[in-house]
N, C-alpha and C positions, 0 to 999 in steps of 0.2 A: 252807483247807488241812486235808486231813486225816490220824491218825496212828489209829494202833495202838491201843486200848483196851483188850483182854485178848487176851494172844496166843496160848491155848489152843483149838489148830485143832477147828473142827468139823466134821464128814465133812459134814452139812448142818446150816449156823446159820439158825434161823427164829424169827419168832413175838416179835421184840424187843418189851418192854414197861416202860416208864418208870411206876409205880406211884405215885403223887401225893400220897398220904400216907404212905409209907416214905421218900418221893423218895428211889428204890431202882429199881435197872433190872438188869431178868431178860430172860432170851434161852435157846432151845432149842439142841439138838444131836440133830436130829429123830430120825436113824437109830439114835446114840450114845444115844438112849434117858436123854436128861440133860435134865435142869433148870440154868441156868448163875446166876450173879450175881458179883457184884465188890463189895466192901464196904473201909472203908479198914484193917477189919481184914484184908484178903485176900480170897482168893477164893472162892467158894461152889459148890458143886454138889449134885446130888438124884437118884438114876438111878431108874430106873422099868423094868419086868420089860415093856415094852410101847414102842413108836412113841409120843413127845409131842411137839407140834407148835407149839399156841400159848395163849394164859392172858388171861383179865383179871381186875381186882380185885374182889374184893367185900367186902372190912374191911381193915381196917389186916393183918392177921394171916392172912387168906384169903382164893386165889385161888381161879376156876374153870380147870380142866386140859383141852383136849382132847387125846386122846388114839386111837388107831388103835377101839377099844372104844366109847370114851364119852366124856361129860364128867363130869370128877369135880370135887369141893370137896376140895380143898389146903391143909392147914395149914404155913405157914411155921414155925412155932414146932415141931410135931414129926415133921412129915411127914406125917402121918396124910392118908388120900384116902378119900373118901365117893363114892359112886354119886349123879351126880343125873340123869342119863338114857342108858341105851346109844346109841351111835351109830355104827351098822352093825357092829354087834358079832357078826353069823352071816356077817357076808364079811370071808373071811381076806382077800380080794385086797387091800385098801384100808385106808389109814388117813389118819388126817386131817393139816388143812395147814394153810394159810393161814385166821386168824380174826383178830377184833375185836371190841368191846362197842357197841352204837350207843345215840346220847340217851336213848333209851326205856327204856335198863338189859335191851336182850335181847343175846343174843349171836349171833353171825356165824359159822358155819364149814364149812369146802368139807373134803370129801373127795377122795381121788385114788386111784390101786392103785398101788400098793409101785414098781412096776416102769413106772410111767407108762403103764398097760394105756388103752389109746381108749377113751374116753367110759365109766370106770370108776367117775367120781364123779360128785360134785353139790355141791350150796351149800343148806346149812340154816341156820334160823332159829332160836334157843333164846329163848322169849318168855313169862315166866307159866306156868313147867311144859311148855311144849308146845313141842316138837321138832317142826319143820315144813319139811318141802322146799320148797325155790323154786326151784331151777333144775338141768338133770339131762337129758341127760347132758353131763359135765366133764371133762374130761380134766386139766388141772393148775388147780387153785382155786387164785385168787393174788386180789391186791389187793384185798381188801374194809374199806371205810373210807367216812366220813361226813362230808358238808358240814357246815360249821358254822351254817349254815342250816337245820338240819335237814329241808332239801327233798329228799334226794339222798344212794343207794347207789351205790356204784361197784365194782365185780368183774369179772372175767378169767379166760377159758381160757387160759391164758400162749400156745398150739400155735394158738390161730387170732390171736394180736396185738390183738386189738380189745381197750380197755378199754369195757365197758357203764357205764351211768348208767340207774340205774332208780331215777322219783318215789316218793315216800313219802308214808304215810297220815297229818297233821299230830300225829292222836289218839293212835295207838298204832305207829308206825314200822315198818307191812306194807306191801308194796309195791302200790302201784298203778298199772294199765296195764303197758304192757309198757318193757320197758329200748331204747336206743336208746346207739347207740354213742357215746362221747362223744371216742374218740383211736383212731386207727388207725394203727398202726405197722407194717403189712407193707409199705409200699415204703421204707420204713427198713432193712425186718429186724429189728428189737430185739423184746424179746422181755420183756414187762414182767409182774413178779414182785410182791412186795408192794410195797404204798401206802400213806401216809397224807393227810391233806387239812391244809393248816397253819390256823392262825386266818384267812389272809384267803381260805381258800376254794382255794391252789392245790392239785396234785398232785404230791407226789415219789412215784415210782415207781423201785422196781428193777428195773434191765435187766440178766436174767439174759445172761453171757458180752460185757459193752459196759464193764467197771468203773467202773460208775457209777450217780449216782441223777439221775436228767432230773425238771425241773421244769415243771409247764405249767401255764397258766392257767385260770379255769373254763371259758374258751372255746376251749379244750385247743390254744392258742398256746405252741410251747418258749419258755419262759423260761430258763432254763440248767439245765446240768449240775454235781455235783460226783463228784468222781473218787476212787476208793479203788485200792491197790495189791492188788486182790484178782480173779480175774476174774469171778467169778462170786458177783456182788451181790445180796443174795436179799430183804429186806424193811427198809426205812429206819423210824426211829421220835425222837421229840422226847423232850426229855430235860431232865434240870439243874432249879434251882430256879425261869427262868428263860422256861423250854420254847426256850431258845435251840441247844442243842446239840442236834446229825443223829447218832444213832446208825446204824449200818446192820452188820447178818449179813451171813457172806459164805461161803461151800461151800466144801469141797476136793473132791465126790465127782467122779469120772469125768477126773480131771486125772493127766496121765501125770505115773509119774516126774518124768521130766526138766524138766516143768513145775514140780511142789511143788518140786525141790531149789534150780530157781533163781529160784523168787519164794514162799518159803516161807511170806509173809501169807497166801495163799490160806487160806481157813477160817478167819482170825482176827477180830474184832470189832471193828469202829473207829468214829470218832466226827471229827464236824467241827465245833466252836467258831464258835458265834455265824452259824451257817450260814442259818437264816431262825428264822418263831415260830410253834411247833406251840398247838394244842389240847391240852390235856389229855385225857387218855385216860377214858372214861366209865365209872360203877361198872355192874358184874354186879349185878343185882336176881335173887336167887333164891327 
């Protein structure tokens, strides 16, 4: 069953992050230009003069930020933000979306354009200083996340349905050969958003406009579903001391009226208890 978690709607909630050594969980308000958090002192926030999208850790005290610009280093303690590489910082059209940190300590993050412009983005790789393309052209970067095997990337055009699986170099976690679809969701229709992979290897995925997060197997078999009262479910993440507890973001953008008034979760931040057992989320090596 799942409820409510922070009910401060965000026009687009992304980017959830369970921080492993704060055991502290941060989430975006991508448009809203916010950094979000909940603490049992209340609630936190951080606004940014730019699109932020998504974060991983790298100390107790500092994240990595991407951001529509770049990726910057993020002090929790005063806010302060450090340049550590532009990213596509001369095109206004785009900013960035959906990331992750993989085994290797590089980071994961897909580009898209402001307005969902066709094949506006791409999926880069942040590894040892070097900002490196993988894949281009993207139209919405969604689901990038890591077997606990570390054999295995996973990422999504959300607009063609396919989730990809692309092998991994054991050494240093560049991809090798080419990716190969591992879930095909167009004679579903769903339309799958962020992921993550749990400890035994499934996939929860969010299906933007299905309210909810679908579960599959490595051999991308549904497993089940769990359901939030929001409709547009944007990126699920493990959570707790536990890694028991499903967090998942959810949009209010493009929802009429008369939609927000009578299920007014939409945009809000929920969580579901004891729902399977994530991975920990891997540190930023910068």
């Amino acid at each position: 069953m799942s409820r409510v978690y922070d009910d401060r709607v965000c026009a687009l909630g992304e980017g959830p992050l369970w921080h492993p050594t704060r055991q502290q969980f941060f989430w975006f308000d991508i448009v809203g230009n916010r950094l979000l958090s909940h603490t049992d002192a209340g609630p936190q926030e951080w606004l940014f003069d730019e699109n932020v999208s998504a974060a991983g850790w790298v100390d107790d005290d500092t994240l990595v930020i991407a951001s529509e610009t770049g990726l910057w280093r993020f002090s929790l303690d005063d806010g302060a933000s450090q340049l550590v590489v532009p990213l596509e910082a001369d095109n206004p059209v785009t900013r960035s979306n959906d990331g992750r940190a993989d085994p290797w300590g590089g980071f994961w993050i897909g580009t898209m354009g402001k307005n969902a412009e066709a094949d506006a983005g791409a999926i880069y790789r942040f590894y040892r200083g070097e900002l490196r393309q993988l894949y281009q052209p993207i139209t919405i970067s969604n689901a990038m996340c890591f077997s606990p095997d570390r054999r295995f990337a996973y990422f999504t055009d959300t607009l063609t349905k396919l989730v990809m699986r692309q092998p991994l170099a054991a050494d240093d976690g560049w991809p090798v050969g080419a990716a190969e679809v591992y879930l095909d969701l167009r004679t579903e229709g769903l339309n799958p958003d962020g992921a993550v992979i749990d400890a035994a290897g499934n996939m929860w995925v969010a299906q933007w406009g299905a309210c909810r997060i679908a579960v599959y197997a490595p051999d991308s078999t549904f497993i089940k579903s769990v359901k939030f009262d929001a409709l547009q479910t944007s990126c699920p993440a493990f959570g707790g001391a536990d890694l028991t507890t499903l967090y998942c973001t959810t949009a209010a953008v493009g929802l009429k009226t008369a939609t927000l008034e009578k299920h007014p979760s939409n945009g809000m931040t929920f969580l579901s208890e004891n729902a399977g057992k994530g991975q920990a989320e891997h540190q930023v090596i910068l």
